[in-house]
N, C-alpha and C positions, 0 to 999 in steps of 0.2 A: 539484497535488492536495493533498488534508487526509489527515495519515494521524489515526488515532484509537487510542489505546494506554490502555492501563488498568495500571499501573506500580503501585498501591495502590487505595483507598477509592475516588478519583475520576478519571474519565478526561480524560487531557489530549489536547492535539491539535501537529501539527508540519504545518507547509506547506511542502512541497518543488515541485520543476520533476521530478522525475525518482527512480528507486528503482534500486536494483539487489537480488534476493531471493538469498540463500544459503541455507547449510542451516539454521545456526539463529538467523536473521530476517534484515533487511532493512535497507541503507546507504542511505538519503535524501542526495540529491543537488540544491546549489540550481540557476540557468539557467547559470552557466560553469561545470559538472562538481565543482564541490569538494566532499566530505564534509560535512552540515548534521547528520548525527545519525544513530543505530541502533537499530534496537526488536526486541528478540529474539519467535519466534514465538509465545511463554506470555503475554507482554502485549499483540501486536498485538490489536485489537479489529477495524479495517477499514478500508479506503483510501475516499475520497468524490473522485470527480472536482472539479474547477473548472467553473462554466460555461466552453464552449467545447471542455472535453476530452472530453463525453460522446460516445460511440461510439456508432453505430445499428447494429444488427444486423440481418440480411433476413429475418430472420423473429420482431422485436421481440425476443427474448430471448438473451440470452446463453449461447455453449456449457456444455454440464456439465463440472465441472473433470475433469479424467486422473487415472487412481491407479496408481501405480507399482507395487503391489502385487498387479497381475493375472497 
């Protein structure tokens, strides 16, 4: 997958196999498990699947995210 982060002026992009999310951002992981990088949640921009890894969903669209604050 592309992750896409905005770190200043221009956004840059990082290609991982794999993520792990915590509370404040996300440990990209390459295809043997090692740590490739970390992008806190104030710069993440948005993850973009690989062809291949796109999901279909049964009813074309994707769930609505959960909020913890209900």
């Amino acid at each position: 997958m592309k992750v896409v982060y905005k770190p200043g002026n221009a956004y840059e992009e990082i290609n991982c196999f794999d993520f792990r999310e915590y509370e404040h951002g996300i440990v990209l992981h390459d295809e043997e498990g090692y740590n490739i990088g970390y992008v806190p949640h104030e710069i993440l921009s948005h993850i973009e699947p690989h062809e291949g890894e796109m999901v279909d969903f049964e009813d074309g669209q994707p769930p609505e995210p959960g909020y913890d604050d209900e």
